[in-house]
C-alpha positions in Angstrom: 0.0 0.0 0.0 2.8 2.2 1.3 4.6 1.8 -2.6 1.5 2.7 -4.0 1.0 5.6 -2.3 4.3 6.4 -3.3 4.0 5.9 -7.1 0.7 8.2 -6.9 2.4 10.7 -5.2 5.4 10.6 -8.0 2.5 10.7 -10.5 1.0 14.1 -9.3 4.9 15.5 -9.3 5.4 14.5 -13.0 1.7 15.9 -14.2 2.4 19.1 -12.3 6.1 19.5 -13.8 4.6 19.1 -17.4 1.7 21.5 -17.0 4.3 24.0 -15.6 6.3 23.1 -18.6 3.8 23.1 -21.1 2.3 26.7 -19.5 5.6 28.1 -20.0 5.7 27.5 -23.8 3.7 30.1 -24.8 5.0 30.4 -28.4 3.8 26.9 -29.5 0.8 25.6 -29.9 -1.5 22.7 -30.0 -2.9 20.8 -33.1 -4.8 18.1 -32.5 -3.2 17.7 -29.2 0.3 17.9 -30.4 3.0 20.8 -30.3 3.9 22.5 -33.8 6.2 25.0 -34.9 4.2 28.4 -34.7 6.5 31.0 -36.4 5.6 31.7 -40.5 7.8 34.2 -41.8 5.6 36.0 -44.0 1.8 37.4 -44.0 -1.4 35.4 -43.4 -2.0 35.2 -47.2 1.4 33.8 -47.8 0.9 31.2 -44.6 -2.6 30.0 -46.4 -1.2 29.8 -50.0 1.6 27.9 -48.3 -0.9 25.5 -47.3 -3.0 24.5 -50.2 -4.4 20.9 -48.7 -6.3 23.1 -46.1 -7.0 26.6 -47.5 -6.9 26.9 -50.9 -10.0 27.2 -51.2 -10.5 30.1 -48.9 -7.4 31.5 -50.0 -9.3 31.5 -53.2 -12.7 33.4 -51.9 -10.3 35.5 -49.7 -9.3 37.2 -53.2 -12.7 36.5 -54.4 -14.1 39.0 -51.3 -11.6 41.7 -51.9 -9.8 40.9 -48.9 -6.3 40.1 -50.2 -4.6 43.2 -49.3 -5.9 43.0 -46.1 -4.6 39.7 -45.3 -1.1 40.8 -46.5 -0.8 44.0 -44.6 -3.4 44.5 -42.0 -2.3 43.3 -37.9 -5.3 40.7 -37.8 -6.2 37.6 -35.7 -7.8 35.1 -38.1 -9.7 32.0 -37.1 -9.4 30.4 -40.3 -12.0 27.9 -41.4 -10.8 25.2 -43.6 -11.6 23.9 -47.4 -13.6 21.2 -46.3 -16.3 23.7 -45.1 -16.4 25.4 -48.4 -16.6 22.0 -49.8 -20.0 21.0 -47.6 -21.1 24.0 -48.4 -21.4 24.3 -52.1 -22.5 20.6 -52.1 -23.0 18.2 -54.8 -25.4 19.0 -57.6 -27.9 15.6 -56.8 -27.3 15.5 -53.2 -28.5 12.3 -51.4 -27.9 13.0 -48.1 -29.1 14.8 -45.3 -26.1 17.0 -45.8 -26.0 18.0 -48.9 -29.8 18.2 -49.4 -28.9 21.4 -47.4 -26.2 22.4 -48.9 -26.0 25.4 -51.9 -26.1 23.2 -54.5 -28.4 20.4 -53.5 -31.1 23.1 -53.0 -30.3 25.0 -56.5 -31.0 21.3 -58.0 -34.1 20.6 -56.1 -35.1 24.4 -57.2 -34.4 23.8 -60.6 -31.9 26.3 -61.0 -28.4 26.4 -62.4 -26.1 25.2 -59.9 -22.7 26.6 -58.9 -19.8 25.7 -60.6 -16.9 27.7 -59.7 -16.9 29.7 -56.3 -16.8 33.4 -58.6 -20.6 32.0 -59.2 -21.0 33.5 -55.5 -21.7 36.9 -55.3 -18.2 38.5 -53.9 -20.1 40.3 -51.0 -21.8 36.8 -49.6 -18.3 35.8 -49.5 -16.6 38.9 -47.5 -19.9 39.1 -45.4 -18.9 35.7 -44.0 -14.9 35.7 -44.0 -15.3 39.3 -41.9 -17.1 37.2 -39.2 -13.7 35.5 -38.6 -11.4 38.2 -39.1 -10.4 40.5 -35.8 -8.0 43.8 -35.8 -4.8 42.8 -33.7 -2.8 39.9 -33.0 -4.1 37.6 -29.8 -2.4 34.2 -29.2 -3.8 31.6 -27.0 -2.5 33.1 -23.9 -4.4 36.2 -24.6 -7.8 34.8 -24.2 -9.3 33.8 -20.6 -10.7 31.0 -19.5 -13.9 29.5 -20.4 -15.6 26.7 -19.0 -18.9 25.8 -20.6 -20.5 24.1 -17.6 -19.5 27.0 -15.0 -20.0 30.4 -17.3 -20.8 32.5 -13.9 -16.9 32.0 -13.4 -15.2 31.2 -16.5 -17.4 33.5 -19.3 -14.6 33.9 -21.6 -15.2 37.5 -22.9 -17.2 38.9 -26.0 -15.4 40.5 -29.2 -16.2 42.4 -32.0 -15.2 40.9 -35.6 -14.2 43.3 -38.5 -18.1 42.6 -39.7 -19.5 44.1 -36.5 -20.3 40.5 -35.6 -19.6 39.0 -32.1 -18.5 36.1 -30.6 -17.2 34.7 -27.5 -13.5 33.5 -27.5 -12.4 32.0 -24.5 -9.8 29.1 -23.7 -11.1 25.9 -21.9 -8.9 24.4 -19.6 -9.0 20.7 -19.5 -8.6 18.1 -16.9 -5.7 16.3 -16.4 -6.5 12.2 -16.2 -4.5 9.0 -15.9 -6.7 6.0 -16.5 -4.0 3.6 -16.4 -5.6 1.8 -13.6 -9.5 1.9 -14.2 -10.1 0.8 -11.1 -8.3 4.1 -9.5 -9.0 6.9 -12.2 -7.2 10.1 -11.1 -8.4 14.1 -12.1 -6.6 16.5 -11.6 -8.9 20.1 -12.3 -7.5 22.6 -15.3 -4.5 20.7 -15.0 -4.4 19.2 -18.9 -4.1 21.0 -22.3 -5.5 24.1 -23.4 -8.2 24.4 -25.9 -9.1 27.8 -27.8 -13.2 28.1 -28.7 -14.7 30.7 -30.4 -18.4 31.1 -30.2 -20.9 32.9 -32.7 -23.0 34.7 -31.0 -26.3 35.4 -33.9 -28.0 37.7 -32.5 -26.6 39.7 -29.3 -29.8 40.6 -28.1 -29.8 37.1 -26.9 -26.3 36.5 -25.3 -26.3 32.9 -24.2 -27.4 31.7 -27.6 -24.2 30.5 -28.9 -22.6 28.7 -32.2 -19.5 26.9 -30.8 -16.3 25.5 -32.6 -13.4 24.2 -30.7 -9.7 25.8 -32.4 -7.6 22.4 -33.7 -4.4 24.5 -34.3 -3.8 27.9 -32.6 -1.3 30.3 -32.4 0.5 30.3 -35.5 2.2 33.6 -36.2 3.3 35.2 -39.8 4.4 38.3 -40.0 1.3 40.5 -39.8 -0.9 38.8 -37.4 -2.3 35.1 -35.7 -4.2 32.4 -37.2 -5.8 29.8 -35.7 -7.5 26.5 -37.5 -11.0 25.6 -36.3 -11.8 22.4 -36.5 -13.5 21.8 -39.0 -15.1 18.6 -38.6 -17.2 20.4 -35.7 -18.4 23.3 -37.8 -19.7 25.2 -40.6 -18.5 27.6 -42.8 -20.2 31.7 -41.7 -20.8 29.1 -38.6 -24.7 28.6 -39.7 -24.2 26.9 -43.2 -28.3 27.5 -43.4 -27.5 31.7 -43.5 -25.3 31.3 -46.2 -27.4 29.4 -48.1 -30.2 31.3 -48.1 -28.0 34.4 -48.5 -26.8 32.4 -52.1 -30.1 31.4 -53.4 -31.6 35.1 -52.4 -28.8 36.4 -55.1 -29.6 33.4 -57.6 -33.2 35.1 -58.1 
């Protein structure tokens, strides 16, 4: 019993030292769990036209939108959807699914109207309308955020902010819990005590605050030049974070 005690007690010392450690690292940054270098040299546009598997595709309405330039010079933080959330969002033209019945396409086909083929087939504003909702002026990093915890907001609220399209969302970092389940008869928890997870959070219409569109950041804090970019995750959301808005927005300019 003694040595057990022991070896729990030599536990707590090692998960403590690697919190410190991993707290003290602030210029790297998670993705998918995992540390990755976070310095680009050169400006968010370069940084997504460097990464073509995830962003060509919104580096492509980027320019579409009219918001090169700002992407090359302007200080910006940028939670940067990614291509598959352009991709779900155009759609197939005979969509089978639940998913792409409600995507741009599938509707346009079940309207019977000519679907779109290229993404310049989108009215340029629909496009900067939605990117603004992601774009904010400045450069914050993980560290810059406070905490959030969605099951105690009265203490850990995370904090409202204004995006360049006059929308707002919550940002706030959510500290997880560190656990070894090595022996599942003797879980241990230790509170806030694992890795740090950056969430932004729509927030559609302010005059109801707690109603909230949440996506959980896979990579943050990655830093060209000009400003910080961090990946949400796109498997748990939509592009303009309610794919229905944008939709109707398309079809409204198809009339």
């Amino acid at each position: 019993m003694k040595k057990d005690n022991n070896r729990r007690t030599v536990f707590f010392m090692i998960v403590l030292l690697l919190c410190s450690l991993i707290s003290c690292k602030q210029d790297e940054y998670y993705e998918d769990g995992g540390l990755a270098q976070a310095k680009f040299n050169g400006s968010i546009m370069a940084y997504l036209d460097s990464k073509p598997r995830e962003f060509d595709t919104i580096a492509q309405i980027i320019r579409l939108a009219g918001l090169e330039e700002d992407f090359k010079t302007k200080e910006l933080t940028f939670f940067a959807p990614r291509d598959e959330n352009i991709k779900g969002l155009i759609g197939r033209a005979r969509g089978n699914t639940v998913d792409e019945l409600f995507s741009v396409n599938g509707r346009l086909y079940s309207l019977g109207r000519d679907t779109i083929k290229t993404l310049s087939d989108v009215d340029s504003t629909i496009w900067r309308k939605y990117l603004l909702r992601y774009m904010f002026n400045g450069k914050r990093k993980l560290m810059d955020y406070p905490q959030i915890d969605f099951d105690l907001l009265n203490v850990y609220k995370g904090q409202n902010y204004t995006a360049l399209g006059n929308t707002v969302s919550n940002i706030g970092v959510v500290y997880n819990d560190a656990i070894n389940d090595s022996d599942p008869n003797n879980i241990t928890r230790l509170k806030y005590m694992g890795y740090r997870q950056l969430y932004i959070s729509y927030i559609p219409d302010v005059s109801r605050p707690m109603v909230w569109i949440s996506c959980p950041v896979a990579s943050s804090d990655i830093q060209p030049d000009n400003g910080v970019v961090h990946v949400i995750d796109y498997t748990r959301a939509f592009f303009g974070f309610i794919q229905g808005d944008v939709v109707l927005d398309i079809l409204e300019s198809k009339r």
